[in-house]
BAKEMI-285083 format. One line per field, with one value per residue (C-alpha): residue in three letters; z, y, x; residue number from 1. Coordinates in steps of 0.001 Angstrom, whole numbers. Example, Ala and Ser with C-alpha at 12.3 -4.5 7.8 and 13.67 -1.06 7.14 Angstrom:
BEGIN
resn = ALA  SER
Z = 7800  7140
Y = -4500  -1060
X = 12300  13670
resi = 1  2
END
This chain:
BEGIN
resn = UNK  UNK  UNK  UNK  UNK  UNK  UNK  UNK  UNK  UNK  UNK  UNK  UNK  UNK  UNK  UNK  UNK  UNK  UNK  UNK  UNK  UNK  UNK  UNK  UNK  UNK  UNK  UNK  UNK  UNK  UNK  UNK  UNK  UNK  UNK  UNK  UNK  UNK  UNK  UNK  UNK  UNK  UNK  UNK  UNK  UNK  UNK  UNK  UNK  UNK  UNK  UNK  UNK  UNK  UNK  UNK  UNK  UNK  UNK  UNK  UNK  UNK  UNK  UNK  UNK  UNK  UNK  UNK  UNK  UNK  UNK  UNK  UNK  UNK  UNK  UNK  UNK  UNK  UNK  UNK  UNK  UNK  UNK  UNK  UNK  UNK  UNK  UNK  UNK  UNK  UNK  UNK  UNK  UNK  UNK  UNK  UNK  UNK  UNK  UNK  UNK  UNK  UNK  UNK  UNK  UNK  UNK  UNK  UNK  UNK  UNK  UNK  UNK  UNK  UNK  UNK  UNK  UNK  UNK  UNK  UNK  UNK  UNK  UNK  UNK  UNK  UNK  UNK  UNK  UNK  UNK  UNK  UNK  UNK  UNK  UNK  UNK  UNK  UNK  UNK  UNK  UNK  UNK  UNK  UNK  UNK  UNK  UNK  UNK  UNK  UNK  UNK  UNK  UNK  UNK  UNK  UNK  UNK  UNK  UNK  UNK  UNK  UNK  UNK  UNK  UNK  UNK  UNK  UNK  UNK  UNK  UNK  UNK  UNK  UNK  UNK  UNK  UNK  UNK  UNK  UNK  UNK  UNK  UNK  UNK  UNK  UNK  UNK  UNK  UNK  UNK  UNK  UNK  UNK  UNK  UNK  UNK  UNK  UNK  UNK  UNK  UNK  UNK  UNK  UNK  UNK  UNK  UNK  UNK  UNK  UNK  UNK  UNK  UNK  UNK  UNK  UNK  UNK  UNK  UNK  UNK  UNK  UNK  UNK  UNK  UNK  UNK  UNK  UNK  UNK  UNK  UNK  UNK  UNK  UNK  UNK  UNK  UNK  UNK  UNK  UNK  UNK  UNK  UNK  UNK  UNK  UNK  UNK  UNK  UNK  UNK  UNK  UNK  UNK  UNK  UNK  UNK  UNK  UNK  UNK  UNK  UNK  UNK  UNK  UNK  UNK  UNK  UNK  UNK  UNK  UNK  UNK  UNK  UNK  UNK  UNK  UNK  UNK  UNK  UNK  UNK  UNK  UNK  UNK  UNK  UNK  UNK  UNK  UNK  UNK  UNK  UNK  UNK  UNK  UNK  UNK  UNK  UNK  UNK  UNK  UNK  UNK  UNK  UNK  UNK  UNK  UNK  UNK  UNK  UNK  UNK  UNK  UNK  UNK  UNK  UNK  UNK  UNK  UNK  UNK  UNK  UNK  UNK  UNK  UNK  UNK  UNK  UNK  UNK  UNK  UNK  UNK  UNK  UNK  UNK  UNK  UNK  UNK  UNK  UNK  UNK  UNK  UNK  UNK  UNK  UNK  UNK  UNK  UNK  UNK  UNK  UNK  UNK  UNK  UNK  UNK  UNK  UNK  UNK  UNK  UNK  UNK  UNK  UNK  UNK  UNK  UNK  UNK  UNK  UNK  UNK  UNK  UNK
Z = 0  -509  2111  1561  4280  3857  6025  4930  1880  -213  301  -628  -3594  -5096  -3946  -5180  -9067  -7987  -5927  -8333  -11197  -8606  -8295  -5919  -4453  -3712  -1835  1895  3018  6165  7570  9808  10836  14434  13233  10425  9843  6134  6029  4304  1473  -1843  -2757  119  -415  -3926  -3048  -49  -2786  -4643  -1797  -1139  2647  4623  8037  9890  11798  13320  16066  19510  21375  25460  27672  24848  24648  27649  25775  22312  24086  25144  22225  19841  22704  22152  18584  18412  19703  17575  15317  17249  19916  18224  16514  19918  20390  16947  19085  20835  17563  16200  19220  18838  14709  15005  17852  19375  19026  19598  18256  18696  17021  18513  17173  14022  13467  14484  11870  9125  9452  9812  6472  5231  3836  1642  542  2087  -181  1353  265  1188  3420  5848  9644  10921  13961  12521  9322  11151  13122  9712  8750  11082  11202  7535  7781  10364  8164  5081  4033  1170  1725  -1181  -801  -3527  -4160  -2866  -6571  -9626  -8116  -9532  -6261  -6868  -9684  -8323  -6381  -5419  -3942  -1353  2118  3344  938  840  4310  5487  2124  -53  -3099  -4597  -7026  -9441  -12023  -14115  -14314  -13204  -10005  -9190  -8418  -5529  -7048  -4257  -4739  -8423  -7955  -5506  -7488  -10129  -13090  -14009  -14316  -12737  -13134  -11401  -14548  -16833  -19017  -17523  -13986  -14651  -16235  -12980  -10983  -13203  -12271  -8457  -7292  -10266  -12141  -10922  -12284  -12742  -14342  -17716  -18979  -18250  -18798  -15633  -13546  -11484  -8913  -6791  -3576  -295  3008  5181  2231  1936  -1179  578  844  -2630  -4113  -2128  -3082  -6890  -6711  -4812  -8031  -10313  -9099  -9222  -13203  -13070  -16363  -14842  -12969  -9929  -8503  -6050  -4412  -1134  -1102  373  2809  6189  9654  10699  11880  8371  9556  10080  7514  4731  1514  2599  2267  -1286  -3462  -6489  -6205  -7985  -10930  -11349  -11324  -14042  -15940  -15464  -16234  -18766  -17347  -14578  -12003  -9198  -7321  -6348  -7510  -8059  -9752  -10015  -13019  -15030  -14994  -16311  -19215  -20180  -20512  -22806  -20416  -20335  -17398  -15679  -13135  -10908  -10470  -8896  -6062  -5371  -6930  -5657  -9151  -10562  -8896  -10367  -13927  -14816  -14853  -17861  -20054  -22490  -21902  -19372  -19343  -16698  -15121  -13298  -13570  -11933  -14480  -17387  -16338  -17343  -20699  -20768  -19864  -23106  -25693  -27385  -26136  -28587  -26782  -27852  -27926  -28819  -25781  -23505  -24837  -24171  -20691  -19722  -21710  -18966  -15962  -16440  -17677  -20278  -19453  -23014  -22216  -19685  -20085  -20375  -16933  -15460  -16722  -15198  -11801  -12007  -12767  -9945  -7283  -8364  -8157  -4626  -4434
Y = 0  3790  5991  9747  12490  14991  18539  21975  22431  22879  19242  18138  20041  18893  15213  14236  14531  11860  9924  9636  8303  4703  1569  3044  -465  289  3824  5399  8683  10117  13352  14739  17959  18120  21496  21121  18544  17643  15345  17465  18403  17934  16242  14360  13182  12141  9868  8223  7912  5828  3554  4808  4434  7847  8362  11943  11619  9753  7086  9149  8144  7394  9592  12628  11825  14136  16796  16069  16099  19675  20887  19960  21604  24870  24580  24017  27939  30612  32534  35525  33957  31605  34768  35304  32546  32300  31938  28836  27117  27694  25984  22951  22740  23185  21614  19106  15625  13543  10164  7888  6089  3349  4033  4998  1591  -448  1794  1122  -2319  -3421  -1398  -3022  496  -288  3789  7223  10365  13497  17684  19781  22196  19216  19988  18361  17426  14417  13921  13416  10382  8584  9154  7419  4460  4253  4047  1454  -858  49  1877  4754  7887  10552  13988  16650  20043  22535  24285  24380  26596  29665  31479  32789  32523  30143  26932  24575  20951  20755  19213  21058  20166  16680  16482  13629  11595  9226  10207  13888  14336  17130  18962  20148  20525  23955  23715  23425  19817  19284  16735  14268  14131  13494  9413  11014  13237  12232  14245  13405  16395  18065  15608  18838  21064  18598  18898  15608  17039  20082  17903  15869  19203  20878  17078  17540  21454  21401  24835  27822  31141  34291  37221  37201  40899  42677  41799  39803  40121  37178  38296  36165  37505  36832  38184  38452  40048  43594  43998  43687  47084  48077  45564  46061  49891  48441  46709  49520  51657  49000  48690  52518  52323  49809  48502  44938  41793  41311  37951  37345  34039  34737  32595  28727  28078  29040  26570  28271  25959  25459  27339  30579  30649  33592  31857  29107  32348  32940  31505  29902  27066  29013  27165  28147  31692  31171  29854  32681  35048  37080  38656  37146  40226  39407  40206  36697  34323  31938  27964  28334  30719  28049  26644  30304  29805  26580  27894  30581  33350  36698  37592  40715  40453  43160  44589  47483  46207  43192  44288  40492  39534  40780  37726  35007  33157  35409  38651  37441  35225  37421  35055  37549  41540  43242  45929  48406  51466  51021  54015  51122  48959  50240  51075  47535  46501  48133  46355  43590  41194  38776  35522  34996  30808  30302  32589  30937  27427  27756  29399  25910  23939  25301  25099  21656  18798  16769  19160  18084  14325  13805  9722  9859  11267  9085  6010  7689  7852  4456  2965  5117  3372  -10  100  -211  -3094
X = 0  757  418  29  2  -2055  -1738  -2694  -5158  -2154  -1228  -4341  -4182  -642  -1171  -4775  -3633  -727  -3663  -5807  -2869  -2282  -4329  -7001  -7128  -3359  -3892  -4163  -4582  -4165  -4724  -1764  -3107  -4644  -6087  -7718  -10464  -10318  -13453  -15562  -13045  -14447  -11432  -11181  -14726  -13931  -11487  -13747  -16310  -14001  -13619  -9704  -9333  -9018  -7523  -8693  -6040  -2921  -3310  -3506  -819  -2061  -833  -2048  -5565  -6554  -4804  -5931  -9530  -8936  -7324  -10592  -12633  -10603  -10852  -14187  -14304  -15841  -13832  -13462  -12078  -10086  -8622  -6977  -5558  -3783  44  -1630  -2457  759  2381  -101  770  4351  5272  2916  2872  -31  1032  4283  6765  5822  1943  3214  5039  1382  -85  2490  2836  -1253  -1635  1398  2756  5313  5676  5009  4465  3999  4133  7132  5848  4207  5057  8652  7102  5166  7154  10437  8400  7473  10689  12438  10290  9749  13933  13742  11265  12824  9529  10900  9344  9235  8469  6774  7513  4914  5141  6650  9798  8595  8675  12200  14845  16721  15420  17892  18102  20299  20671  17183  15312  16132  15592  13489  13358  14525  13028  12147  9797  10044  7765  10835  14526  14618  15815  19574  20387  23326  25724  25384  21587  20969  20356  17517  15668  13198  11302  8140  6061  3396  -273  -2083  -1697  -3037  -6240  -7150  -7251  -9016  -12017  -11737  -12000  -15069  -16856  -15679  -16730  -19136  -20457  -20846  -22949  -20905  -22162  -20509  -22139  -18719  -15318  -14411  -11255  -9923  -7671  -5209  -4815  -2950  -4722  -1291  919  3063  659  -2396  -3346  -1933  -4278  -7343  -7207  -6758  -9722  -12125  -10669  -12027  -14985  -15853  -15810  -18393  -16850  -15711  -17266  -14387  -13730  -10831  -9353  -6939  -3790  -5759  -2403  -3020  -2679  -5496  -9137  -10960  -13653  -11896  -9251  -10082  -10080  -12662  -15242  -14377  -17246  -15087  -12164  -8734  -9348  -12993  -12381  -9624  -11919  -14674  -11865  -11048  -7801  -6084  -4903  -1884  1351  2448  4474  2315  2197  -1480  -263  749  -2874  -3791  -1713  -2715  -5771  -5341  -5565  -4189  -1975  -1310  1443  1786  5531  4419  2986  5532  8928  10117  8298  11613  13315  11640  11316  8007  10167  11971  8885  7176  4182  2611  1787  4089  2399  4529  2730  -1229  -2381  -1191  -4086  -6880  -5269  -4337  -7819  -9636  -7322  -8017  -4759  -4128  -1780  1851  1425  5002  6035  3554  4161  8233  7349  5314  7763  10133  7997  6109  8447  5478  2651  2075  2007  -225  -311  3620  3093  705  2943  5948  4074  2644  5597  7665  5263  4567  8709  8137  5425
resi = 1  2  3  4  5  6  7  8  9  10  11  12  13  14  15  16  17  18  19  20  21  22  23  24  25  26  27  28  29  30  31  32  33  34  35  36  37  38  39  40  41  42  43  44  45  46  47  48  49  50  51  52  53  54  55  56  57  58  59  60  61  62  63  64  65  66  67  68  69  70  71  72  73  74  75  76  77  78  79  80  81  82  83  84  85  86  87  88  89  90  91  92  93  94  95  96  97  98  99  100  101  102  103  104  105  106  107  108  109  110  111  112  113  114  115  116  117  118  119  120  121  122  123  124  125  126  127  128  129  130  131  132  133  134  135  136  137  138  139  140  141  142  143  144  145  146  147  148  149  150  151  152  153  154  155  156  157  158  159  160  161  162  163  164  165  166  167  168  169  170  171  172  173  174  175  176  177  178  179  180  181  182  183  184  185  186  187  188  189  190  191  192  193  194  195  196  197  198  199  200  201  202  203  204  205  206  207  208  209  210  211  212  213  214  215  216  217  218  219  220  221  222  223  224  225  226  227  228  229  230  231  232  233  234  235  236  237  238  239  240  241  242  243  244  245  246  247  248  249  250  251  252  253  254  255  256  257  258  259  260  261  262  263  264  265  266  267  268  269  270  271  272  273  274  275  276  277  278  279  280  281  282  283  284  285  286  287  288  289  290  291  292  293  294  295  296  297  298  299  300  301  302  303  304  305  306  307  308  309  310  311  312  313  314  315  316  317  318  319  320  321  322  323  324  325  326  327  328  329  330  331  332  333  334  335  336  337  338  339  340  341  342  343  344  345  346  347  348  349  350  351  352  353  354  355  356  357  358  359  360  361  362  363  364  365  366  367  368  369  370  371  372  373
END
């Protein structure tokens, strides 16, 4: 069997493409966050559906039940309060553990794991745990990249980021390989920016009406961000010409309890408001861009507002419109933008290794885990 850990939304998000390529008969999931329930996840649901076994949560280790009781007591809080105690939640994510080696072992060998997968950005706390007894059973665990390293210009593998793994799974060849881990690293693409997965996606959070009279504007947005303010006061502006249909998606990463965190309030998933978009609007760095671009639409990144655009592989791909004057927008706005395909095509050529290929990925991926069995 092959178990994958699932955290923060994020995981859920980067893993369930990669799920849903295995044997189903073949799969676990389990939930590692003592925050955040996952149940009701669409995703999550999907797989449950397809009779893929799910675990909410580790095995509670004996002398931590009293305070895992009390913790879901606190967390079951209202918002406003919980707001409050955001330092406390932090301390539980980061640093608490409820389980045990010694539970994690039971677990591992009465599934008969034979491979753990889990996302980059997964607490230490736990991961370390499954680490060392996946070493001790000679269980390989493989870790994927949060994104498609287009945060900054340079990513590189090195000692951190192969910490805790055997195996690193990457969506290109990008990123700057360390010598001593090349045997360790493998290529295979990215199965979330397929065409295949977006179908899967339309099918999971089904359709949505959006008022399609003006030209709409999808922005990405991230609630605790230096650009915040800039962006809001974009958007206000917008809104006064009464020319556009705005639609805005906060950053989904945040430790937060599900039922507080900002970008559970937004009405579409990120890639339903792509695809309700006419112009995609944002300062961040983002891999959801690449989904943008696959499908065919136009781009404004927004240098003025986040000048760390400059340092990363958008600032020099002629794929997107770089905005770093605000009064440009609007300009920008009333033209009819015609789409460079050869620049955009070479810009995802770069970014996702295959994205053309999608069943030389999924063979790839299959074949990567059934190496294992």
């Amino acid at each position: 069997m092959h178990l994958f850990l699932v955290d923060l939304f994020i995981s859920i998000d980067v893993l369930s493409p990669m799920i849903n390529q295995i044997d189903r008969k073949k799969v676990i999931i389990c939930n590692i966050n003592p925050i955040q329930d996952h149940g009701k996840n669409k995703l999550i649901k999907y797989f449950i559906e397809k009779k893929i076994k799910y675990y909410n949560f580790l095995p509670i280790c004996e002398s931590e039940y009293i305070s895992f009781f009390f913790t879901k007591i606190i967390l079951s809080l209202p918002c406003f309060i919980l707001n409050k105690l955001r330092k406390f939640i932090q301390i539980i994510y980061h640093n608490k553990n409820f389980t045990s080696k010694k539970k994690i072992k039971v677990f591992l060998l009465k599934n008969n794991i034979k491979s753990i997968t889990y996302e980059e950005s997964a607490p230490e706390n736990y991961i370390s745990q499954f680490y060392q007894v996946a070493r001790e059973l000679k269980i390989k665990v493989i870790k994927i990249t949060a994104g498609i390293g287009v945060i900054k210009d340079k990513s590189v593998i090195n000692d951190s980021k192969m910490k805790f793994c055997d195996k690193l799974i990457l969506p290109n060849s990008i990123y700057t390989i360390n010598k001593k881990f090349k045997n360790k690293v493998k290529i295979i693409g990215s199965p979330r920016y397929t065409q295949h997965w977006f179908k899967i996606l339309n099918k999971i959070h089904g359709k949505v009406k959006v008022n399609k009279k003006k030209i709409t504007l999808g922005f990405f947005k991230k609630f605790y961000s230096k650009e915040k303010n800039i962006i809001d006061k974009l958007i206000e502006e917008l809104n006064k010409t009464n020319k556009f249909s705005i639609i805005t998606r906060e950053k989904p990463r945040d430790i937060f309890p599900i039922k507080c965190n900002i970008f559970e309030e937004d009405t579409l998933t990120s890639s339903q408001l792509i695809d309700f978009s006419d112009f995609i609007l944002t300062a961040r760095p983002s891999s959801i861009l690449a989904e943008a671009l696959i499908k065919n639409k136009k781009i404004l990144l927004l240098f003025y507002a986040n000048a760390e655009l400059y340092n990363t592989p958008f600032s020099r791909s002629k794929a997107f419109l770089k905005i770093t004057n605000e009064k440009k927008i609007l300009k920008i706005l009333k033209k009819k933008i015609i789409i460079n395909k050869v620049h955009r095509d070479n810009f995802l050529s770069k970014i996702l290794y295959n994205w053309k290929k999608p069943n030389i990925i999924k063979k790839d991926l299959s074949s990567f885990y059934n190496s294992f069995v």
